[in-house]
HTML snippet that shows the backbone in 3Dmol.js (N, CA, C, O; Angstrom):
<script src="https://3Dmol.org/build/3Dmol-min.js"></script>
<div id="view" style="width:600px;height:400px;position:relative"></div>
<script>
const pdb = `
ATOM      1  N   UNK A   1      21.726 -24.584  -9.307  1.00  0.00           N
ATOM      2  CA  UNK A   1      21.028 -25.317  -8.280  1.00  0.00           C
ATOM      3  C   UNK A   1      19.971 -24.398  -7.663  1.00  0.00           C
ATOM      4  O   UNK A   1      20.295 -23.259  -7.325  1.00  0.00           O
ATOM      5  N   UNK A   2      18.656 -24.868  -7.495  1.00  0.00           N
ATOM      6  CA  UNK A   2      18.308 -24.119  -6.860  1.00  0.00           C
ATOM      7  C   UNK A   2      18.058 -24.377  -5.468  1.00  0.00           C
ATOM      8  O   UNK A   2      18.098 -25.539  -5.063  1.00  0.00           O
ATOM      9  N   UNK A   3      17.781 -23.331  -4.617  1.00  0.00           N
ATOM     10  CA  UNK A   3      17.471 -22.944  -3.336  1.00  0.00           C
ATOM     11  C   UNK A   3      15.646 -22.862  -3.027  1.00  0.00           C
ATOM     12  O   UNK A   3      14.784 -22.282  -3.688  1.00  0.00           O
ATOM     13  N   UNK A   4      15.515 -23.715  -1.727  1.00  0.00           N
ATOM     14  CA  UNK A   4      14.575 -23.360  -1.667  1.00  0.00           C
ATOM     15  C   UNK A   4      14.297 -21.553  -0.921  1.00  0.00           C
ATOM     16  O   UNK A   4      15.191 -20.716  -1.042  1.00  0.00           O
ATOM     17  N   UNK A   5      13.327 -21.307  -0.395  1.00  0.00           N
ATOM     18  CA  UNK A   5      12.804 -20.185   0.260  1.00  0.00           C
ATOM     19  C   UNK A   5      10.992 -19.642   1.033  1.00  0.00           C
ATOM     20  O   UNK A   5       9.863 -19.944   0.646  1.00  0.00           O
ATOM     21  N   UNK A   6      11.263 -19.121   1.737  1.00  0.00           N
ATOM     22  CA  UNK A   6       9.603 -19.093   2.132  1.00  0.00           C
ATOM     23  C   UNK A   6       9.262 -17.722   2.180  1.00  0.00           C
ATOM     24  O   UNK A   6      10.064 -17.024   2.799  1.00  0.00           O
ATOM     25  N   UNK A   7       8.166 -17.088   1.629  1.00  0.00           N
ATOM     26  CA  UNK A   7       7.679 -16.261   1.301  1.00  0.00           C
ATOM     27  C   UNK A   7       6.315 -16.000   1.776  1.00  0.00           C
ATOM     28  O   UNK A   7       5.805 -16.940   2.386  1.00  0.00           O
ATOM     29  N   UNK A   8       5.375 -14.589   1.592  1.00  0.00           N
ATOM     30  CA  UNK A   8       4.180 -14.516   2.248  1.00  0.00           C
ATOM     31  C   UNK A   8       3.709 -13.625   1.439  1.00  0.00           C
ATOM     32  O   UNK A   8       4.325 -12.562   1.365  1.00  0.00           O
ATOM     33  N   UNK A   9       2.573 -13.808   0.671  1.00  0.00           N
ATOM     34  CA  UNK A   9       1.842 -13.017  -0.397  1.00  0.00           C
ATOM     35  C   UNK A   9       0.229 -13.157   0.054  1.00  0.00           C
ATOM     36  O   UNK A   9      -0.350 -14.123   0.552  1.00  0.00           O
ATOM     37  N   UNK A  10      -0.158 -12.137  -0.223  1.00  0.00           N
ATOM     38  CA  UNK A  10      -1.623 -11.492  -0.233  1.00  0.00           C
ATOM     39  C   UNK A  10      -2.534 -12.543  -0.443  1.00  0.00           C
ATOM     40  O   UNK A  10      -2.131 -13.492  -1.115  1.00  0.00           O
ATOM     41  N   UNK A  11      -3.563 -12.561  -0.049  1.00  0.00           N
ATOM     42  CA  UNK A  11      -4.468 -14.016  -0.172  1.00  0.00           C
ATOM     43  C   UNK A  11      -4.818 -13.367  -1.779  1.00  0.00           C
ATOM     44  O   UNK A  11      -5.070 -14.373  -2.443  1.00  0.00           O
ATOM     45  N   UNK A  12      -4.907 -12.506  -2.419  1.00  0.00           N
ATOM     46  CA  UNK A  12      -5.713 -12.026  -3.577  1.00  0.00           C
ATOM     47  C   UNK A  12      -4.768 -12.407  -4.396  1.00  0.00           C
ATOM     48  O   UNK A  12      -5.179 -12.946  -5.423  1.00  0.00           O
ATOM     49  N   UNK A  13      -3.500 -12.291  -4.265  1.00  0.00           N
ATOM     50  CA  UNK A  13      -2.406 -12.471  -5.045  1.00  0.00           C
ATOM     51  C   UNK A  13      -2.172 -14.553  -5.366  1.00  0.00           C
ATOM     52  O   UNK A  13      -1.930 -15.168  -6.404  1.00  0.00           O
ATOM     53  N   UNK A  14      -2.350 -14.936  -4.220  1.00  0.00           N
ATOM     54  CA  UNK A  14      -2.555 -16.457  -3.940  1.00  0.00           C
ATOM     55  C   UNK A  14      -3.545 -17.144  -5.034  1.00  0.00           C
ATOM     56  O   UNK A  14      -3.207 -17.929  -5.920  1.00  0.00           O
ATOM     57  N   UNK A  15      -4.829 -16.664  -4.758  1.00  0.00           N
ATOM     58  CA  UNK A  15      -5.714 -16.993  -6.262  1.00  0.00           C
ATOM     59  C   UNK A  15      -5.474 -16.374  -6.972  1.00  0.00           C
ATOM     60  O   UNK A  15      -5.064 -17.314  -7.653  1.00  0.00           O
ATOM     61  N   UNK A  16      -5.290 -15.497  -7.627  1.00  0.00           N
ATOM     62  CA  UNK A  16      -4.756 -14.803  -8.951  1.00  0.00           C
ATOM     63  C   UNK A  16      -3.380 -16.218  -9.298  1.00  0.00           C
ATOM     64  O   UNK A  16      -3.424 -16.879 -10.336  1.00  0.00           O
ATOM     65  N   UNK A  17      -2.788 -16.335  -8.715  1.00  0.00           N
ATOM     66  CA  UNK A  17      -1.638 -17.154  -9.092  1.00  0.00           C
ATOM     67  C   UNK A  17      -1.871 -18.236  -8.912  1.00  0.00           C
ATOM     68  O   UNK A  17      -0.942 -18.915  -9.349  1.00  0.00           O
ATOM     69  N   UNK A  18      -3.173 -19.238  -8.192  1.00  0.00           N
ATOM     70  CA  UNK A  18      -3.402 -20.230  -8.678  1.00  0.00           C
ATOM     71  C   UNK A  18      -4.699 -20.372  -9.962  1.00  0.00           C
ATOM     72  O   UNK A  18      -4.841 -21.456 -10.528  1.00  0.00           O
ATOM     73  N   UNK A  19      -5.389 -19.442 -10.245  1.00  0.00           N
ATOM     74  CA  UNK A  19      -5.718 -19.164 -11.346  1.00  0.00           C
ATOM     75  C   UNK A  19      -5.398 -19.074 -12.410  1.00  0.00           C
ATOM     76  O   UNK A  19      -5.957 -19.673 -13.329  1.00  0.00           O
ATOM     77  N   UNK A  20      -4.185 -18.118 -12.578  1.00  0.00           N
ATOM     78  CA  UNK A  20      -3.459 -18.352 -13.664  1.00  0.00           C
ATOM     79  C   UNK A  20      -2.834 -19.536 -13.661  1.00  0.00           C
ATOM     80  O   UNK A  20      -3.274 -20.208 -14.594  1.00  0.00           O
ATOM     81  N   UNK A  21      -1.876 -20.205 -12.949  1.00  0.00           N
ATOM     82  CA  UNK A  21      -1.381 -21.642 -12.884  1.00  0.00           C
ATOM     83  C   UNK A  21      -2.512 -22.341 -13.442  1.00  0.00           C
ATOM     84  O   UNK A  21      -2.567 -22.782 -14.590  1.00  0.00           O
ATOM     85  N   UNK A  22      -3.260 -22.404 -12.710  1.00  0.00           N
ATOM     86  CA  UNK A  22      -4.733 -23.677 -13.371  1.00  0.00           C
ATOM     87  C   UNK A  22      -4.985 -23.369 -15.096  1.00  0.00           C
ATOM     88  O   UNK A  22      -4.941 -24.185 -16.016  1.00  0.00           O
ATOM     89  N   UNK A  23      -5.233 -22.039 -15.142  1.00  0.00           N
ATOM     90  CA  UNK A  23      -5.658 -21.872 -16.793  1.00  0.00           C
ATOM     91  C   UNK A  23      -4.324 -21.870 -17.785  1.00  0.00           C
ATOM     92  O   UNK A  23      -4.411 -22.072 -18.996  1.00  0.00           O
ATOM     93  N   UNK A  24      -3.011 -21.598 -17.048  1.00  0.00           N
ATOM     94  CA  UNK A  24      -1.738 -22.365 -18.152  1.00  0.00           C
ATOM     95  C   UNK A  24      -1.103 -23.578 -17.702  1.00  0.00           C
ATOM     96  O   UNK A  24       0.049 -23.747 -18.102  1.00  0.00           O
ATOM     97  N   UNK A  25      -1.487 -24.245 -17.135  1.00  0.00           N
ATOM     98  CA  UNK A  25      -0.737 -25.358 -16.503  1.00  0.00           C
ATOM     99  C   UNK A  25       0.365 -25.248 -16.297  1.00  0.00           C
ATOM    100  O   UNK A  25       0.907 -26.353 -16.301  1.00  0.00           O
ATOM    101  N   UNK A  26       1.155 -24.302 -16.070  1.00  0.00           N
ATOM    102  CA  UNK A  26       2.678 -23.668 -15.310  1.00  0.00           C
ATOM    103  C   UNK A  26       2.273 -23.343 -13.806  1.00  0.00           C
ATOM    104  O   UNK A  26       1.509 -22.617 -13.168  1.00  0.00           O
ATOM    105  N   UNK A  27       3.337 -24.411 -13.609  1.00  0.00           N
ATOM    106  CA  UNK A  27       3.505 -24.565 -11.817  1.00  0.00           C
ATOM    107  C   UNK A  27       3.424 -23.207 -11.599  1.00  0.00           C
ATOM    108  O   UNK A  27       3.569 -22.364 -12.484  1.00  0.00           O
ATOM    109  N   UNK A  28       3.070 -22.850  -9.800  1.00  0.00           N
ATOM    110  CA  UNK A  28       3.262 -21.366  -9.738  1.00  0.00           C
ATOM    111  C   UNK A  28       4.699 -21.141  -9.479  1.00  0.00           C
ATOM    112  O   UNK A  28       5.174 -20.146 -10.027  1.00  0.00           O
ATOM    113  N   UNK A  29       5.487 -21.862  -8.755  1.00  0.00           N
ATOM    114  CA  UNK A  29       6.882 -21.852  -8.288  1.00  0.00           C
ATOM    115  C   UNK A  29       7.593 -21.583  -9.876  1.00  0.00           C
ATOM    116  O   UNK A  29       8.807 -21.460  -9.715  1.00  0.00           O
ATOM    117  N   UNK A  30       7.282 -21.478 -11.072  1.00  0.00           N
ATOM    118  CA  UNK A  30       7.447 -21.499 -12.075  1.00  0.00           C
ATOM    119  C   UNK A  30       7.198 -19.882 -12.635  1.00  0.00           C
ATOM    120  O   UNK A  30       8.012 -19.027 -12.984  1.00  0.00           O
ATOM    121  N   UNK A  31       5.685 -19.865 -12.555  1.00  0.00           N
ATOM    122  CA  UNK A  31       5.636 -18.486 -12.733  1.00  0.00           C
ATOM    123  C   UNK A  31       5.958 -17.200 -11.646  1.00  0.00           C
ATOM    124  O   UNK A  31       6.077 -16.050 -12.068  1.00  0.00           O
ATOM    125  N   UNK A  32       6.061 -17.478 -10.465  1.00  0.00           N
ATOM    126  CA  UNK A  32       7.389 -16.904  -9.434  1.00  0.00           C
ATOM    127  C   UNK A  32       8.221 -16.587  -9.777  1.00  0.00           C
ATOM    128  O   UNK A  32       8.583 -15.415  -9.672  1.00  0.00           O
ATOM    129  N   UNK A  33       9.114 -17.818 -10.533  1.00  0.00           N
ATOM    130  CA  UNK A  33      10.608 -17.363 -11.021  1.00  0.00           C
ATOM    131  C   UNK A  33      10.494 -16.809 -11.851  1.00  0.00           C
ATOM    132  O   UNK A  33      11.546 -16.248 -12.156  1.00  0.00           O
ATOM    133  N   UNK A  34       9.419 -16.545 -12.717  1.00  0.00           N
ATOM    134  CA  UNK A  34       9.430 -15.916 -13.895  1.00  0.00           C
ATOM    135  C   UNK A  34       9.200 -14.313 -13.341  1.00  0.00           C
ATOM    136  O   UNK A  34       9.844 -13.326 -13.695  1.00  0.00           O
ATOM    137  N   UNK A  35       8.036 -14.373 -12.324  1.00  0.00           N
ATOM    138  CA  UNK A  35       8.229 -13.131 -11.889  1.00  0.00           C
ATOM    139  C   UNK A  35       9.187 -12.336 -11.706  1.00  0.00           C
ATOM    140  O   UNK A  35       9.330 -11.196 -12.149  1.00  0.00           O
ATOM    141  N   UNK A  36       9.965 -13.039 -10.936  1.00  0.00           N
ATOM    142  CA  UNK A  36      11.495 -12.925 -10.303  1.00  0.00           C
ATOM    143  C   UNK A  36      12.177 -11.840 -11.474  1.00  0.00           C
ATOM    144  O   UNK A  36      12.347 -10.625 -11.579  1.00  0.00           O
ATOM    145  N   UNK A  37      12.482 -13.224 -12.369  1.00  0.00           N
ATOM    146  CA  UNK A  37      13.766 -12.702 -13.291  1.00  0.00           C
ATOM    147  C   UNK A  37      12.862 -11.290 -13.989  1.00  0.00           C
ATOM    148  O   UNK A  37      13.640 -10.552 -14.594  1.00  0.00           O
ATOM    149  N   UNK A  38      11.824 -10.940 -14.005  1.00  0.00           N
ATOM    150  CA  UNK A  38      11.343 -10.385 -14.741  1.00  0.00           C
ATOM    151  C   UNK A  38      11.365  -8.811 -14.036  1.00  0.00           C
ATOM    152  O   UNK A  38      11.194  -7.757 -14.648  1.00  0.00           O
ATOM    153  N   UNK A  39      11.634  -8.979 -12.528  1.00  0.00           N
ATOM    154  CA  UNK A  39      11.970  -7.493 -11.671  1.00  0.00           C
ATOM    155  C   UNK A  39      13.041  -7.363 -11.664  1.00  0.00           C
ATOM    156  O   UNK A  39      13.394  -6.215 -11.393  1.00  0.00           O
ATOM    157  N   UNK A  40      13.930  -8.169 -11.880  1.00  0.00           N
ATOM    158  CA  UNK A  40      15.479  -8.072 -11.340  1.00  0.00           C
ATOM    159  C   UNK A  40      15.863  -7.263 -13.335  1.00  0.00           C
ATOM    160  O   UNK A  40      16.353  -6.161 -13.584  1.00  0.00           O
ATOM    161  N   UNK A  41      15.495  -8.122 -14.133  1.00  0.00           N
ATOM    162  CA  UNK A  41      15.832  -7.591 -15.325  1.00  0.00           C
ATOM    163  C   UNK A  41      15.706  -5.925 -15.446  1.00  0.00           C
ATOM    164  O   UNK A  41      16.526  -5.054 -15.736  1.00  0.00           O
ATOM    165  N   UNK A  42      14.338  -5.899 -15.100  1.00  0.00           N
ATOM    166  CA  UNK A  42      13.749  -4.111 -15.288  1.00  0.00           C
ATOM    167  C   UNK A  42      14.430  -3.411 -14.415  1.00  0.00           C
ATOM    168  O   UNK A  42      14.796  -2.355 -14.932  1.00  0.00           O
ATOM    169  N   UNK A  43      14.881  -3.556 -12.954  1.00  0.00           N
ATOM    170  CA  UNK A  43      15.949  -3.006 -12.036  1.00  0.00           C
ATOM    171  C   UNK A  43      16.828  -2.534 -12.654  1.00  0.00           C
ATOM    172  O   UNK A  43      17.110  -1.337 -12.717  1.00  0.00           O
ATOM    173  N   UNK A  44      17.569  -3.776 -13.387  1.00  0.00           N
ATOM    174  CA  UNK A  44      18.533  -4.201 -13.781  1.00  0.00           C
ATOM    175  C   UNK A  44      19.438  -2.844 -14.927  1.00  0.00           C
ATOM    176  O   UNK A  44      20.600  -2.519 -15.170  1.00  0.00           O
ATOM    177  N   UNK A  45      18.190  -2.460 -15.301  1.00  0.00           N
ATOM    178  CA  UNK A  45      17.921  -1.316 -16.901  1.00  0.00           C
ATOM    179  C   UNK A  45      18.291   0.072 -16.149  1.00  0.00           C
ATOM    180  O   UNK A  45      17.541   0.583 -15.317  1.00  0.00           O
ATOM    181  N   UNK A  46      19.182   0.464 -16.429  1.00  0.00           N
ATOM    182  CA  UNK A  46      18.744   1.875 -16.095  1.00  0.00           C
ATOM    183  C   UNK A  46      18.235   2.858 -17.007  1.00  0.00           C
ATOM    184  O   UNK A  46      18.285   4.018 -16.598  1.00  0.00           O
ATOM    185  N   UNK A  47      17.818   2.685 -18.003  1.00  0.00           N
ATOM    186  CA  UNK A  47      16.713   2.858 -19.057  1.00  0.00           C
ATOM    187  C   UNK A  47      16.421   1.663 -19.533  1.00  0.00           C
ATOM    188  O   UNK A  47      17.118   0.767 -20.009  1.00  0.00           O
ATOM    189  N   UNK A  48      14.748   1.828 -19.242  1.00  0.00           N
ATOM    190  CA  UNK A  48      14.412   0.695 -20.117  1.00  0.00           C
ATOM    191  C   UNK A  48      14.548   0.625 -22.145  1.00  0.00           C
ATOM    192  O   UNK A  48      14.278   1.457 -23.012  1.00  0.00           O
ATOM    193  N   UNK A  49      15.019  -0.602 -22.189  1.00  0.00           N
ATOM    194  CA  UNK A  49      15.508  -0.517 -23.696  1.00  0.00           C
ATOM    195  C   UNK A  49      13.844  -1.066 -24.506  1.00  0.00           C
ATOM    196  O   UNK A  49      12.674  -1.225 -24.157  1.00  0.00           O
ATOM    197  N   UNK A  50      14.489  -1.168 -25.462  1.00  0.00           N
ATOM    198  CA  UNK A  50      12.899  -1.004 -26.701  1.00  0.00           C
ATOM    199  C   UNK A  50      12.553  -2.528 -26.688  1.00  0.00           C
ATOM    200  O   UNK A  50      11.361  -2.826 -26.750  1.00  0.00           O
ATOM    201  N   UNK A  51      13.558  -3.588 -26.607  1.00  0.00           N
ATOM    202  CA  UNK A  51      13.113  -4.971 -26.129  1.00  0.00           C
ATOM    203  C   UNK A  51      12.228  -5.404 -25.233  1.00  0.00           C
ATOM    204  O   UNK A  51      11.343  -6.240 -25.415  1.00  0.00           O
ATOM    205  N   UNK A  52      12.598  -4.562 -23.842  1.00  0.00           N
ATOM    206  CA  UNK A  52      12.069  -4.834 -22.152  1.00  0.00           C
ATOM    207  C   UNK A  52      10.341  -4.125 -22.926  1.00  0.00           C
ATOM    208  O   UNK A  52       9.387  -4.833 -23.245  1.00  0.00           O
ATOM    209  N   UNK A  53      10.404  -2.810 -23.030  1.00  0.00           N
ATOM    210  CA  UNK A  53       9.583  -2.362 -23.457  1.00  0.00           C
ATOM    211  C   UNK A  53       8.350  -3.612 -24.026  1.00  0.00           C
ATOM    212  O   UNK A  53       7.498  -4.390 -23.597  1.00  0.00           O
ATOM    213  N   UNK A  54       8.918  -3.182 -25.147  1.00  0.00           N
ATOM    214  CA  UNK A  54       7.783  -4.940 -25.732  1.00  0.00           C
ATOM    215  C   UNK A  54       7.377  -6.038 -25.009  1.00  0.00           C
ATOM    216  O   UNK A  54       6.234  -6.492 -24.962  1.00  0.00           O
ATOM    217  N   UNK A  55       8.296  -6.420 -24.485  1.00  0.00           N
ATOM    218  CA  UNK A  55       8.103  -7.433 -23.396  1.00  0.00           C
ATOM    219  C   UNK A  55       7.174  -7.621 -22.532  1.00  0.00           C
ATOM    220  O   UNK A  55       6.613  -8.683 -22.260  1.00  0.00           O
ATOM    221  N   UNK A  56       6.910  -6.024 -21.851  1.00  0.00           N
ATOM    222  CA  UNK A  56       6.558  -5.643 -21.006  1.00  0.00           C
ATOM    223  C   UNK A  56       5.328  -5.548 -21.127  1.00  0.00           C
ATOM    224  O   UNK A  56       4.626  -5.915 -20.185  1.00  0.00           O
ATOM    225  N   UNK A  57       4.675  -4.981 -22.434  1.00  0.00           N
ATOM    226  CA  UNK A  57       3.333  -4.865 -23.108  1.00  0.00           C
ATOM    227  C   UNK A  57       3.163  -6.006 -23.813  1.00  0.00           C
ATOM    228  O   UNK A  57       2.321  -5.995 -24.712  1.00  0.00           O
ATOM    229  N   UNK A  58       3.812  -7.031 -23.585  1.00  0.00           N
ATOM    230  CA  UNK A  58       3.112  -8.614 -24.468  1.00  0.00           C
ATOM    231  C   UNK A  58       3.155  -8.978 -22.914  1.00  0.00           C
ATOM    232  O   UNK A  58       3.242  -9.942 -23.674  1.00  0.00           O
ATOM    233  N   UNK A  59       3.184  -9.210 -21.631  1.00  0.00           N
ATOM    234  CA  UNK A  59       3.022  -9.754 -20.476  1.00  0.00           C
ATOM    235  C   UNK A  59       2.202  -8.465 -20.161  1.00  0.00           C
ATOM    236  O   UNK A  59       1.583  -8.316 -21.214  1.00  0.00           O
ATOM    237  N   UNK A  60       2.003  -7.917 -19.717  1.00  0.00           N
ATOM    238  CA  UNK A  60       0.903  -7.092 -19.498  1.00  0.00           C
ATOM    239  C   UNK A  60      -0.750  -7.376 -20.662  1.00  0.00           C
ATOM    240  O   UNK A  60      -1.914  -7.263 -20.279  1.00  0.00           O
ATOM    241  N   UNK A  61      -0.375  -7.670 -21.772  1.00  0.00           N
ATOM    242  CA  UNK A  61      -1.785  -7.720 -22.438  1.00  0.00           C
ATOM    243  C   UNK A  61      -2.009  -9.814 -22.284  1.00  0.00           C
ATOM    244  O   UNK A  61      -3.063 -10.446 -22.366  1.00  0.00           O
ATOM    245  N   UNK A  62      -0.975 -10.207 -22.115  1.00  0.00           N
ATOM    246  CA  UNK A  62      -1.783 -11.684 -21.532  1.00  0.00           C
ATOM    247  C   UNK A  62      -2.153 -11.731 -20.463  1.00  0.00           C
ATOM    248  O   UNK A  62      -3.114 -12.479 -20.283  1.00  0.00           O
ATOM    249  N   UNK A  63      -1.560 -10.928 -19.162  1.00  0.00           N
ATOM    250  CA  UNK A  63      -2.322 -10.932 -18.175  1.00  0.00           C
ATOM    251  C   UNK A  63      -3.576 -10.473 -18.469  1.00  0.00           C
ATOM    252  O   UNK A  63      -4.499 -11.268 -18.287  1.00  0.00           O
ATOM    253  N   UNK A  64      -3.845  -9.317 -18.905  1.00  0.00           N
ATOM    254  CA  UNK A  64      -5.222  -8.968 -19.430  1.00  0.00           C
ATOM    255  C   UNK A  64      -6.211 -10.038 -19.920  1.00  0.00           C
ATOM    256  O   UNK A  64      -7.335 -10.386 -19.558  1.00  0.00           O
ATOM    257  N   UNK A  65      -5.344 -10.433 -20.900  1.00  0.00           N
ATOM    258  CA  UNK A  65      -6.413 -11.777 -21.365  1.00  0.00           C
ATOM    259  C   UNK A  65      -6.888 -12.413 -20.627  1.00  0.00           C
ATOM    260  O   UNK A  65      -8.096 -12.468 -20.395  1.00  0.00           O
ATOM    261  N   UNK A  66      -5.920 -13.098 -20.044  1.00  0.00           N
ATOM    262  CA  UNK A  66      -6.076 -13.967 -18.860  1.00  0.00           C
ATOM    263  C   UNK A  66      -7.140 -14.369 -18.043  1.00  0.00           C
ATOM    264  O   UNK A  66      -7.873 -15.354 -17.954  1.00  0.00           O
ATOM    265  N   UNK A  67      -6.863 -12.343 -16.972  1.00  0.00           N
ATOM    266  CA  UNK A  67      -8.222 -11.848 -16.358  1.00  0.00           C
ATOM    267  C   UNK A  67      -9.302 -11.590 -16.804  1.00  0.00           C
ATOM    268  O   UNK A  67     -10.298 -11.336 -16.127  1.00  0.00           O
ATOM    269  N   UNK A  68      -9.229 -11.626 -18.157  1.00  0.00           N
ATOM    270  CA  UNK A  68     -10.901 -11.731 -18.659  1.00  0.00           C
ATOM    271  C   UNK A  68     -11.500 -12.681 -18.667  1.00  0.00           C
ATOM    272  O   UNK A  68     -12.698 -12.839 -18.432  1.00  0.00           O
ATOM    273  N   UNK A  69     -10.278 -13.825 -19.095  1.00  0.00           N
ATOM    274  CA  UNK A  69     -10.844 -15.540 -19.262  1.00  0.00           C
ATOM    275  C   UNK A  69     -11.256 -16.121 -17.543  1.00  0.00           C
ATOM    276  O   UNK A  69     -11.906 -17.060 -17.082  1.00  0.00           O
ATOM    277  N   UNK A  70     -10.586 -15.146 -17.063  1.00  0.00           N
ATOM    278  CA  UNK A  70     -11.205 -15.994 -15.663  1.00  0.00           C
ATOM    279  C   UNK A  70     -12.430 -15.133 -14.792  1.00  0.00           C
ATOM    280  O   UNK A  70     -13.272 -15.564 -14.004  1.00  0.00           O
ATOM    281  N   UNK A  71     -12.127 -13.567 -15.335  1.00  0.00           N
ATOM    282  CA  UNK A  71     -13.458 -13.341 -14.767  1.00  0.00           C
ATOM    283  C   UNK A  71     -15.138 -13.650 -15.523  1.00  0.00           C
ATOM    284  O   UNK A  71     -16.226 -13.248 -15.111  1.00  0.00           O
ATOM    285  N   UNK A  72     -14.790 -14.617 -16.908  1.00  0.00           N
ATOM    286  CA  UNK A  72     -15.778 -14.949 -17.483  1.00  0.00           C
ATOM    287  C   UNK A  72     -16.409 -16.512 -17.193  1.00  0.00           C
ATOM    288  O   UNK A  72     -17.320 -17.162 -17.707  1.00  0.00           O
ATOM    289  N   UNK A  73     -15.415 -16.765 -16.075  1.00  0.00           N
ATOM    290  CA  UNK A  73     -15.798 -18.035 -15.524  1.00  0.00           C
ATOM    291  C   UNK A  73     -16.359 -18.420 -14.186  1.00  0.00           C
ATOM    292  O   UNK A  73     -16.614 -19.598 -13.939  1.00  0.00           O
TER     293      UNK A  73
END
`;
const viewer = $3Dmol.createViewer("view");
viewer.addModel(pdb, "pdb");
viewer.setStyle({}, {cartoon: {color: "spectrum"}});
viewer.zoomTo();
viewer.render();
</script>
C-alpha cells in the first residue's frame, strides 16, 4: 500500500523532473520512487557489487542523454 508524503525540492530539481517526466511520459511520483529505491539499494551495499555498478552507469548515461535532448530544445 502506499503512503502518501510531502516533500520540498529545489526549484532546479522541479524542472529537471518535470522535464524528464514530459520527455518519458513517467509520472514524476514514479520516477521519485524510482529514485527512492535506487538510494536505499546503494546504502543498502556495503560494497557496491558489479550489478549496482552497471546499473549505475546505464542511469547515469540516460540521464546524460536525456540532458542533451532537452538542452537541444
Amino acid at each position: 500500500m502506499m503512503k502518501p508524503i510531502s516533500l520540498k525540492i529545489e526549484e532546479d530539481q522541479l524542472k529537471l523532473l518535470e522535464a524528464v517526466s514530459a520527455e518519458t511520459h513517467i509520472p514524476k511520483s514514479t520516477l521519485i520512487r524510482e529514485g527512492l529505491d535506487f538510494v536505499i539499494r546503494q546504502h543498502r551495499e556495503d560494497i557496491v557489487s558489479a550489478d549496482l555498478q552497471k546499473e549505475i552507469h546505464a542511469l547515469i548515461d540516460e540521464d546524460k542523454d536525456l540532458l542533451k535532448k532537452l538542452a537541444k530544445a
